[in-house]
C-alpha positions as CSV (number, residue, x, y, z in Angstrom):
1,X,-15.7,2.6,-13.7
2,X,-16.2,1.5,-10.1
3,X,-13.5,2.4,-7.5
4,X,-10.3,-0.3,-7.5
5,X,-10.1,-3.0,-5.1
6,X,-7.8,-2.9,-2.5
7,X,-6.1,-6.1,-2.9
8,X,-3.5,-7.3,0.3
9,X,-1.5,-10.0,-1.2
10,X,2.0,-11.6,-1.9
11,X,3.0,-13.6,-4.6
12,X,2.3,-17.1,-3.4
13,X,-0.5,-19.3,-4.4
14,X,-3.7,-18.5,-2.3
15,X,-2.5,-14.7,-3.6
16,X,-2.4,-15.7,-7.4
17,X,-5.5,-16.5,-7.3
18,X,-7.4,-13.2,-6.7
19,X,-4.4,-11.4,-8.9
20,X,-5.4,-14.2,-11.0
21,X,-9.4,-13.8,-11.0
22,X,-9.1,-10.0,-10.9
23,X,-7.3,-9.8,-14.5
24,X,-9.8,-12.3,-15.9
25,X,-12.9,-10.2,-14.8
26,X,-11.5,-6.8,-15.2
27,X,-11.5,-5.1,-12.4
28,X,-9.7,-2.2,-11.3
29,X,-7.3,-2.5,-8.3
30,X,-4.7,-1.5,-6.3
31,X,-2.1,-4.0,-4.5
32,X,-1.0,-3.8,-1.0
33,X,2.4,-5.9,-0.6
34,X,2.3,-8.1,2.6
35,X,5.4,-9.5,3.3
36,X,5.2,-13.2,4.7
37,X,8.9,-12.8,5.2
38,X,9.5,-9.9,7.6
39,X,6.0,-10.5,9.4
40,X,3.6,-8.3,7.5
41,X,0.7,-10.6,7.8
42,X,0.8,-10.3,11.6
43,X,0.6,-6.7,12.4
44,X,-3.0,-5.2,13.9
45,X,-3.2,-3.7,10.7
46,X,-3.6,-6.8,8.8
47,X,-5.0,-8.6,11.1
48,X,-8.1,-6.1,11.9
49,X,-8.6,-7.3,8.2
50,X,-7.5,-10.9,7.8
51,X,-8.6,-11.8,11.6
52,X,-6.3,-15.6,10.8
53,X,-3.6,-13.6,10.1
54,X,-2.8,-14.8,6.3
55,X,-3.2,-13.3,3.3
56,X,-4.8,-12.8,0.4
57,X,-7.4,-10.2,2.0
58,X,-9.4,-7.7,-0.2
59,X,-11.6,-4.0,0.6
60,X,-14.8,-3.4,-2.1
61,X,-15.1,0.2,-1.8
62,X,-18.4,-1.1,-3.7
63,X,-19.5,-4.0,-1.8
64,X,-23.1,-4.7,-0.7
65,X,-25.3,-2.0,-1.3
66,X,-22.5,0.3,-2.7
67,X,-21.1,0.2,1.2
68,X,-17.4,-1.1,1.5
69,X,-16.5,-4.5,2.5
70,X,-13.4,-6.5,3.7
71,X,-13.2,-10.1,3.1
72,X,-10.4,-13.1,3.7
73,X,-10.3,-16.3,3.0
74,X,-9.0,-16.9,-0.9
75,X,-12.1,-19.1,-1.6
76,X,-14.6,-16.6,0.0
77,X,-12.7,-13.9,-2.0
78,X,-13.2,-16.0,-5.4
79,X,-17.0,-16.5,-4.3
80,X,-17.6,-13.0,-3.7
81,X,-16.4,-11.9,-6.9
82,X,-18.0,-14.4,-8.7
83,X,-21.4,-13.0,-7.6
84,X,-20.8,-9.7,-7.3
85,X,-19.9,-9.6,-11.2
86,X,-22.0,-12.7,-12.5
87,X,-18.9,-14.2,-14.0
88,X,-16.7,-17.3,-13.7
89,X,-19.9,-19.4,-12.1
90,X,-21.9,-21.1,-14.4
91,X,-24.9,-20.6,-15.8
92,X,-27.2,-22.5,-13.5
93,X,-27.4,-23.6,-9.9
94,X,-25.7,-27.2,-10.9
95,X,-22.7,-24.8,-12.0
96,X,-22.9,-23.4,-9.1
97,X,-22.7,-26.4,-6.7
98,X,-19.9,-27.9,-9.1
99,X,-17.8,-25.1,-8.8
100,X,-18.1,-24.8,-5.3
101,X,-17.4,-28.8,-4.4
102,X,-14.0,-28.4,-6.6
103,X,-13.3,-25.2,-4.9
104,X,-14.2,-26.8,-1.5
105,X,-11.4,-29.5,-2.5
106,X,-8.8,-27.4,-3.6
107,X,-9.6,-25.3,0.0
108,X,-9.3,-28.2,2.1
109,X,-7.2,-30.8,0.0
110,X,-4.9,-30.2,-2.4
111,X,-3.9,-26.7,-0.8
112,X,-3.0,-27.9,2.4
113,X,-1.5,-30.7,1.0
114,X,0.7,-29.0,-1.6
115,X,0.9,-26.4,1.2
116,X,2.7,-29.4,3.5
117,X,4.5,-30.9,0.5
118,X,6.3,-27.5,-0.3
119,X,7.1,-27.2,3.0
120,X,8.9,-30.6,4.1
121,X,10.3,-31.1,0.5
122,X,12.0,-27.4,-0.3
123,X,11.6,-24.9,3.4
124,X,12.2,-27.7,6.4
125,X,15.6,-28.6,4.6
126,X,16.8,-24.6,4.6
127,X,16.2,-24.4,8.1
128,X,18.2,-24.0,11.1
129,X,19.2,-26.6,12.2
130,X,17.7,-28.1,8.7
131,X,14.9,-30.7,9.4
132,X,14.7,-33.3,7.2
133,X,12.0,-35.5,7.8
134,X,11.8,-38.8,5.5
135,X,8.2,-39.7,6.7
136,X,6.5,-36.0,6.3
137,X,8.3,-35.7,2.8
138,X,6.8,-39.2,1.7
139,X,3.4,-38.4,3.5
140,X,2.7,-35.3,1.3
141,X,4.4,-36.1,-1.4
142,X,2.0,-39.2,-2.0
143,X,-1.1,-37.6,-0.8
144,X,-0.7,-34.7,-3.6
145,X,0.1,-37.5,-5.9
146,X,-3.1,-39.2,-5.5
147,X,-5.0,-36.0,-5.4
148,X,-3.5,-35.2,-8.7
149,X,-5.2,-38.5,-10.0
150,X,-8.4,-37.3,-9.1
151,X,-8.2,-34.5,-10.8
152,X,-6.8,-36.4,-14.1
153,X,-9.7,-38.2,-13.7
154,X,-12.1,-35.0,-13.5
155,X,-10.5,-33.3,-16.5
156,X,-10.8,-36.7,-18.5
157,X,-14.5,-36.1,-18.4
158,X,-14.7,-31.8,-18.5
159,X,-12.5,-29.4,-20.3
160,X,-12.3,-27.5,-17.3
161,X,-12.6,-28.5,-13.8
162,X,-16.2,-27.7,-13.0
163,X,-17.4,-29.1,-16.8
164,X,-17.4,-27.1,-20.0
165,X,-16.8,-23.8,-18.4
166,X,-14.2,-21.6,-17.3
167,X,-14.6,-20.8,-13.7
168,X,-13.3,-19.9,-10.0
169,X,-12.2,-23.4,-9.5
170,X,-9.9,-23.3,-12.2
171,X,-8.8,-20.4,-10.9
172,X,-8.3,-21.7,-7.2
173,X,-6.1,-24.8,-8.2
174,X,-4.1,-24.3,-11.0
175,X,-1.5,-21.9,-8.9
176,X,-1.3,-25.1,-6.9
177,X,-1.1,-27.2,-9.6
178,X,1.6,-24.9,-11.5
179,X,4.1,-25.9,-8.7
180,X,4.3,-29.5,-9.5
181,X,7.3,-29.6,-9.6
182,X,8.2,-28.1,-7.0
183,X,6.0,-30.6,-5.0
184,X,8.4,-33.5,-6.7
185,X,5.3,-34.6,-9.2
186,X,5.2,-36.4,-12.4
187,X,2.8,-35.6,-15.3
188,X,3.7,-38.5,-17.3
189,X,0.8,-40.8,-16.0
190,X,-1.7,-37.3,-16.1
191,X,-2.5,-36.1,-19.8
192,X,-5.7,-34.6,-18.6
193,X,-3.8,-32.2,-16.6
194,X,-0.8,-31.6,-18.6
195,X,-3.4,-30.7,-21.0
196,X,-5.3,-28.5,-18.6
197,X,-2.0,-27.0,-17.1
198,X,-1.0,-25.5,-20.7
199,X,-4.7,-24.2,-21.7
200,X,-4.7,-22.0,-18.6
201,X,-0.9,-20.9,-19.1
202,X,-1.4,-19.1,-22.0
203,X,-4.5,-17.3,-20.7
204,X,-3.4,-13.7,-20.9
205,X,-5.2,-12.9,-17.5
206,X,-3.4,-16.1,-16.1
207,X,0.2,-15.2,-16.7
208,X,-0.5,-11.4,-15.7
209,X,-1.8,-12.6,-12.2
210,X,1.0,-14.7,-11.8
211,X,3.5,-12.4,-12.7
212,X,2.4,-9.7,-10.6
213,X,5.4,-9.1,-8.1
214,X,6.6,-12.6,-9.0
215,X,10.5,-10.5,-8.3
216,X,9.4,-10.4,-4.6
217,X,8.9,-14.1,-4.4
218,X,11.8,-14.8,-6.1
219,X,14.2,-12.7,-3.9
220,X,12.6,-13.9,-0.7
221,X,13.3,-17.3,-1.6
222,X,16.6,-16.6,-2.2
223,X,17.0,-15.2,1.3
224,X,17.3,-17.8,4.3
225,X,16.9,-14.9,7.4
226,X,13.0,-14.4,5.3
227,X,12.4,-18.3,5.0
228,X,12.8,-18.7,8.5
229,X,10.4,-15.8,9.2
230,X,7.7,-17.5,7.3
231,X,8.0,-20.3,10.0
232,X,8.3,-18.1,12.9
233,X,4.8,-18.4,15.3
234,X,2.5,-15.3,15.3
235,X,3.3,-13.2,18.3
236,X,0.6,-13.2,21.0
């Protein structure tokens, strides 16, 4: 068995989704809490590994030609392992270039935009003084609505989001998409997803991901000093 994968993470979205993709291919590794709330993600430490500051980062003892590697980015993570272990791809370069558009649009749509929604809908309210802003909560909360549709649409066509197939793209939206609520969404005009939503909930690999440290998230949520932290700006 190869060494375990040092895996930086905390239990938010972008992080489920390499706890998530690492249960479903099997590797071995070992989890390094980074705590958004008291600052983790901003050390030297961290940062001489995620250069941006944010987290999910891994380090492949095994990486490219059996030196080790450190890589950030939660898309360029799910890519990496993809390759490295010839699983959750395709089968063909089409596959390929599917998967990687519907990753590509979770990376720079519907993450950001959940991202923005979560924030002005459930953190901005909590903070001090709260900031409740009626224009950014109807922004996000209708441009996460629409990009919902689209993906209604996609999984009208495809069992999974990339076609017939299993992949990293599921993998990279539906912690997203598993907040829907929480993002004040409706499934009642989206069968294609409701149906998508429960397929990939019972996935053993699925719920173990998500449940890994889900007791940290949980508690830090609770706390209003941590929320705040999450906000704070990276020291210079």
């Amino acid at each position: 068995m190869s060494a375990p994968i040092d895996l930086y993470y905390w239990p938010t979205p972008n992080g489920w989704k390499i706890s998530v993709a690492l249960e479903e291919l099997g590797l071995p590794y070992l989890v390094h809490l980074i705590n958004i709330g008291a600052g983790d993600q901003h050390t030297d430490d961290f940062k001489a590994l995620s250069p941006n500051g944010k987290m999910p980062a891994i380090v492949d003892p095994d990486g490219p030609d059996g030196t080790p590697i450190s890589i950030f980015e939660s898309g360029a993570i799910l890519q990496y392992l993809a390759r490295k272990t010839g699983q959750l791809y395709g089968q063909t370069e089409r596959d390929r270039i599917t998967v990687d558009q519907w990753l590509m649009w979770q990376m720079g749509g519907l993450g950001p935009m959940a991202g923005q929604a979560h924030h002005f809908l459930k953190y901005a309210p909590q903070m001090e003084p709260p900031q409740v802003i009626p224009y950014a909560k109807a922004r996000y909360r209708k441009e996460v609505s629409r990009l919902y549709g689209v993906l209604d649409a996609q999984l009208d066509q495809h069992r999974y989001v990339a076609g017939d197939f299993y992949s990293i793209a599921d993998i990279a939206i539906y912690p997203w998409a598993s907040l829907w609520e929480g993002q004040q969404q409706t499934l009642d005009d989206k069968p294609n997803l409701s149906r998508w939503l429960e397929e990939l909930a019972a996935r053993a690999a699925v719920a173990k991901g998500m449940a890994l440290h889900l007791d940290k998230r949980q508690a830090l949520q609770a706390n209003k000093a941590a929320v705040q932290g999450m906000f704070k700006p990276a020291p210079r």
